[in-house]
C-alpha positions in Angstrom: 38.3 21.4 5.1 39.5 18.2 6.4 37.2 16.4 8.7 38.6 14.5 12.0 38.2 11.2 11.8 35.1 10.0 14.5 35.7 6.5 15.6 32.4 4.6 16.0 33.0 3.7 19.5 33.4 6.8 20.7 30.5 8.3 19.1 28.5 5.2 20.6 29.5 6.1 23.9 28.3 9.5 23.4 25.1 8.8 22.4 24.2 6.2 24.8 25.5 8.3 27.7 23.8 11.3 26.6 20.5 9.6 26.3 20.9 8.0 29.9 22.6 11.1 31.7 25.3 8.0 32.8 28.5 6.5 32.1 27.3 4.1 34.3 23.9 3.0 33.0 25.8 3.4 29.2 28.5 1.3 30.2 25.5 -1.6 31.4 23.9 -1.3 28.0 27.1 -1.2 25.9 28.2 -4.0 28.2 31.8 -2.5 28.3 33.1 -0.4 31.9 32.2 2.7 33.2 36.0 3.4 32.3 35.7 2.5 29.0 32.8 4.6 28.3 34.0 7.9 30.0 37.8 7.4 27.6 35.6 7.3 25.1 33.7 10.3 25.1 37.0 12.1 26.3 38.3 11.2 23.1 35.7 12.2 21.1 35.5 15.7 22.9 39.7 16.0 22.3 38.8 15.1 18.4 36.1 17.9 17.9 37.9 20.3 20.4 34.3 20.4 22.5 33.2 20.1 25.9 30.0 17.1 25.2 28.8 16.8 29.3 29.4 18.5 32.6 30.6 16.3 35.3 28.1 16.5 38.1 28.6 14.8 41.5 25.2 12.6 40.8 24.9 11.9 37.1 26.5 14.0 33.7 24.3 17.6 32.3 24.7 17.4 28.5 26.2 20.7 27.1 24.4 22.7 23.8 27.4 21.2 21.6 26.2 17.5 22.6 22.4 19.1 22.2 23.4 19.6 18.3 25.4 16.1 18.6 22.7 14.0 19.9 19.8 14.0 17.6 21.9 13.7 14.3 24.0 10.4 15.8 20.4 8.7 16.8 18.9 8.8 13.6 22.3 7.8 11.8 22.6 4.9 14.2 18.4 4.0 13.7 19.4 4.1 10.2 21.9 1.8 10.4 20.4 -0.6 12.5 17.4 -0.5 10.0 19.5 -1.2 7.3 21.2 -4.2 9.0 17.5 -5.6 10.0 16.4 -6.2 6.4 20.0 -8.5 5.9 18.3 -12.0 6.0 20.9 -15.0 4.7 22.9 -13.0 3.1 20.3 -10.6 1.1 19.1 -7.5 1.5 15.2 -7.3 2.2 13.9 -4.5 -0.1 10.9 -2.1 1.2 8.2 -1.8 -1.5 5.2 0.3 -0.6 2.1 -0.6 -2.7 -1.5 1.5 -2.4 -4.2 0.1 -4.6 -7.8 0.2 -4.8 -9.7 -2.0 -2.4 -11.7 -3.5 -4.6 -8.8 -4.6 -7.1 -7.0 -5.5 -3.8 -9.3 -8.4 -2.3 -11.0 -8.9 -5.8 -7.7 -9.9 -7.8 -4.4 -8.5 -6.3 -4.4 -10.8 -3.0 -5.7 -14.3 -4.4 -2.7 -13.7 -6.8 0.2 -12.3 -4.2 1.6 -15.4 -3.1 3.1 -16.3 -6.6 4.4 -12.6 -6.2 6.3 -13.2 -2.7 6.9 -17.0 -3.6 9.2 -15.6 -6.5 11.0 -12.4 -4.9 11.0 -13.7 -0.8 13.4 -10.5 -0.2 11.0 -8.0 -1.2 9.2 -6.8 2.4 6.0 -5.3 0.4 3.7 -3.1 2.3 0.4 -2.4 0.8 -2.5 -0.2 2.1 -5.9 0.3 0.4 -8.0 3.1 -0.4 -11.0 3.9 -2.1 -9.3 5.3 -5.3 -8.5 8.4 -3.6 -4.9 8.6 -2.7 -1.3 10.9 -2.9 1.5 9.2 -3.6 4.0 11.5 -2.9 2.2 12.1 0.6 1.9 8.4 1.5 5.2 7.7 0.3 4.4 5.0 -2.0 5.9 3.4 -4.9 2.9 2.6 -6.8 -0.6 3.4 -6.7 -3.2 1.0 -8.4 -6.3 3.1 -9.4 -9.3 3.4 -11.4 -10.4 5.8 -13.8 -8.6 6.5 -17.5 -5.2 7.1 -16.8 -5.2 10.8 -16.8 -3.2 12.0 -13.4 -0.8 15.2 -13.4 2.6 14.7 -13.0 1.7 10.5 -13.0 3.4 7.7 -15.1 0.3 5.2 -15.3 0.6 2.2 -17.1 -2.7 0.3 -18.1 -3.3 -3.0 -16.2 -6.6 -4.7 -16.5 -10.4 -3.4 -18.0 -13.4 -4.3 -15.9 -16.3 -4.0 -17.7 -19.2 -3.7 -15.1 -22.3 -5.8 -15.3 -25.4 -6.5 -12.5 -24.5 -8.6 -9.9 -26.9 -10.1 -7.2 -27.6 -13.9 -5.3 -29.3 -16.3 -7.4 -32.6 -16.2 -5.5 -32.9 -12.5 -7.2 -31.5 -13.9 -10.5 -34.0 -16.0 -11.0 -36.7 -13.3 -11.5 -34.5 -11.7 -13.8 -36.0 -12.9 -17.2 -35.2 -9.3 -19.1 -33.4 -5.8 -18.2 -36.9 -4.4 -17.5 -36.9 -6.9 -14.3 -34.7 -4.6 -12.7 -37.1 -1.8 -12.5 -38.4 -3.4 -9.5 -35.5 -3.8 -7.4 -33.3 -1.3 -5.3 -30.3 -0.2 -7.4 -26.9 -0.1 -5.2 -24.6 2.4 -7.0 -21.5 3.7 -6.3 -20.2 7.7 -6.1 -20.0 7.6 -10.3 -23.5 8.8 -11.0 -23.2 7.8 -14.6 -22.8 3.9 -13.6 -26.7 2.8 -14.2 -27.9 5.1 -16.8 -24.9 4.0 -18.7 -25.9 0.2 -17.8 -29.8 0.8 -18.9 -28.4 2.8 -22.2 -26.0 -0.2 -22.8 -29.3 -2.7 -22.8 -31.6 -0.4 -24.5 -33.4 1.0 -22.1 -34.0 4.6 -20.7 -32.5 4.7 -17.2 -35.6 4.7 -14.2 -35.0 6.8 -11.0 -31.9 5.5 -9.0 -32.6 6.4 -5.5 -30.5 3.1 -4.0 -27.8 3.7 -1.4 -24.2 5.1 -2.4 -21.2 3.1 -1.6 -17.5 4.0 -1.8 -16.4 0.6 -2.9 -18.0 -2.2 -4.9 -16.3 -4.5 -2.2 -19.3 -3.0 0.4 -21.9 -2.8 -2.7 -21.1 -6.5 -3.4 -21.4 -7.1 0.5 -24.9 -5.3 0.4 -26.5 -7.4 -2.3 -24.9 -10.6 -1.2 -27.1 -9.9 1.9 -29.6 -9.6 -0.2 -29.8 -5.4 0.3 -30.8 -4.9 -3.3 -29.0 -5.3 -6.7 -25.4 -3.9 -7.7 -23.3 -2.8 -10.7 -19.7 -4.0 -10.1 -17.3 -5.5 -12.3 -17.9 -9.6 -12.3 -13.9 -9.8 -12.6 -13.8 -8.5 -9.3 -15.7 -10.9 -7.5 -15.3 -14.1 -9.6 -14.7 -16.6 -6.4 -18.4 -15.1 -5.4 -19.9 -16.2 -8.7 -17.9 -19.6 -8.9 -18.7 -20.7 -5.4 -22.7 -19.8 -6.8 -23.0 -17.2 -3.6 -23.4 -14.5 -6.8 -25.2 -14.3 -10.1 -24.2 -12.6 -13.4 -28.0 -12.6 -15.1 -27.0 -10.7 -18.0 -24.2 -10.6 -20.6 -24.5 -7.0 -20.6 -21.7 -4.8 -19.5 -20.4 -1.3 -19.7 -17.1 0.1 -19.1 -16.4 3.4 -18.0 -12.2 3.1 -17.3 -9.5 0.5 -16.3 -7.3 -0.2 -13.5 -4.0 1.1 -13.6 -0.5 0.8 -12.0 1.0 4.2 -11.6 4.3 6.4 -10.1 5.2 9.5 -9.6 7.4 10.6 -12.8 10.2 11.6 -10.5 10.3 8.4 -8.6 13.3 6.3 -9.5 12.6 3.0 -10.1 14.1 0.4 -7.6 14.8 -3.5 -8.3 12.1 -3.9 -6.2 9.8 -1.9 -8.2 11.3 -3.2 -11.6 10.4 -6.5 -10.2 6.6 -5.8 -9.2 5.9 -4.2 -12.9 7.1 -6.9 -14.5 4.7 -9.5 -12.0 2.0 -7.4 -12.5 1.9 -6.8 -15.9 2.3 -10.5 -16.3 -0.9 -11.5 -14.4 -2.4 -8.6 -15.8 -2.0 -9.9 -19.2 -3.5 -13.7 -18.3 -6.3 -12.4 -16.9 -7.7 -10.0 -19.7 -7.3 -12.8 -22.2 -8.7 -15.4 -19.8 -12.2 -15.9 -21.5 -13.9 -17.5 -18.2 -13.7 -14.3 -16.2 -17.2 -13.5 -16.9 -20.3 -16.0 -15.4 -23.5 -15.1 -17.0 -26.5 -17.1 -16.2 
């Protein structure tokens, strides 16, 4: 079937008309003539051999053919004026849409992002958080940077960085910290992974006391607690190395335990984009520095 050809004009006309009930008021926003606009949709309804408005003495009623027009020609023209708004001097402004843990997000991800933007300015990246809980398909994402051991259905995960976790808490706590039995005393903060502590105390020799501290969803708000001085935490010191190097955090023990790694993951059915290419590649990079960056621990 050959298809009439639709100039753009006309179809402008249309859809500006039909969303103001006007030639009129189109013909002020289209900053053409009343005229103009009304030719216009005349020739569009002689191309497509349909009636698109009834002429009423006060104003235009759209017709069901212009009904099935209208909603199709809006979203083709948002489209096209969304395309046109990520042109900046002369290059196309890619969308990349980024979920990752919030932890790994305020802990390592955003003290490291401006090298990231610095070398790929056309990349317009949106990144949400989570709690390591996510759907990629249902949030539309790209990527999804998660925890655990890289064992997702129907995921393509990549390993990026092991955090071994070890007991963090301020310095004022530290010092009372002579031997792993010192803990005892304290309130434990702990996380939704039950196995966190007993793993710690097995790790240093020790049979595991009652845990009866308060469960957090991220080490970003168990950190928080025990930098207020809440109680005593398991987190991984990676995580929260400006804490330790500014001395607002202590690391009393070179003991550690590691029960899975962060990882940067994709739907197998996603098709990689430049933009995507280009994030692997940054993040596997930094990954790789900072696992064989030997300072990223601070035990007392």
């Amino acid at each position: 079937m050959v298809r009439p050809h639709l100039p753009l004009n006309a179809l402008r006309a249309f859809e500006a008309a039909a969303r103001h009930l006007s030639f009129t008021r189109a013909a002020i926003e289209l900053c053409v003539t009343q005229a103009a606009v009304s030719h216009q949709v005349k020739l569009l309804e002689q191309r497509i051999g349909a009636t698109l408005f009834r002429r009423l003495p006060r104003g235009l009623m759209i017709t069901e053919e212009g009904l099935a027009m209208l909603p199709i020609l809006q979203e083709s023209f948002d489209r096209m004026a969304g395309v046109l708004e990520r042109f900046e001097g002369g290059h196309l402004r890619e969308v990349l849409t980024v979920g990752a843990v919030g932890t790994f997000t305020t802990g390592w991800l955003l003290p490291r992002l401006d090298d990231f933007l610095e070398r790929h300015p056309f990349i317009d990246l949106r990144l949400s958080t989570n709690n390591n809980r996510v759907d990629i398909a249902a949030e539309g994402l790209d990527y999804a940077i998660r925890f655990g051991n890289g064992a997702w259905h129907d995921i393509e995960a990549e390993p990026l960085i092991e955090t071994p976790l070890s007991v963090l808490c301020l310095p004022s706590i530290a010092g009372q910290l002579k031997v792993p039995e010192d803990i005892v005393g304290h309130r434990l903060l702990r996380s939704y992974r039950a196995d966190e502590w007993p793993r710690w105390f097995e790790q240093a020799g020790m049979n595991a006391p009652p845990i009866r501290g308060p469960v957090f969803d991220s080490s970003v708000l168990m950190v928080d607690a025990a930098l207020q001085g809440f109680g005593v935490a398991l987190a991984p010191p990676l995580m929260f190395s400006r804490q330790i190097a500014s001395g607002h955090l202590e690391q009393p023990f070179d003991i550690t335990v590691s029960l899975g790694r962060y990882w940067l993951t994709r739907l197998k059915s996603r098709i990689v984009t430049p933009a995507m290419h280009a994030f692997r590649a940054w993040i596997m990079e930094r990954a790789g520095e900072a696992q064989t960056d030997p300072g990223h621990r601070n035990p007392r």
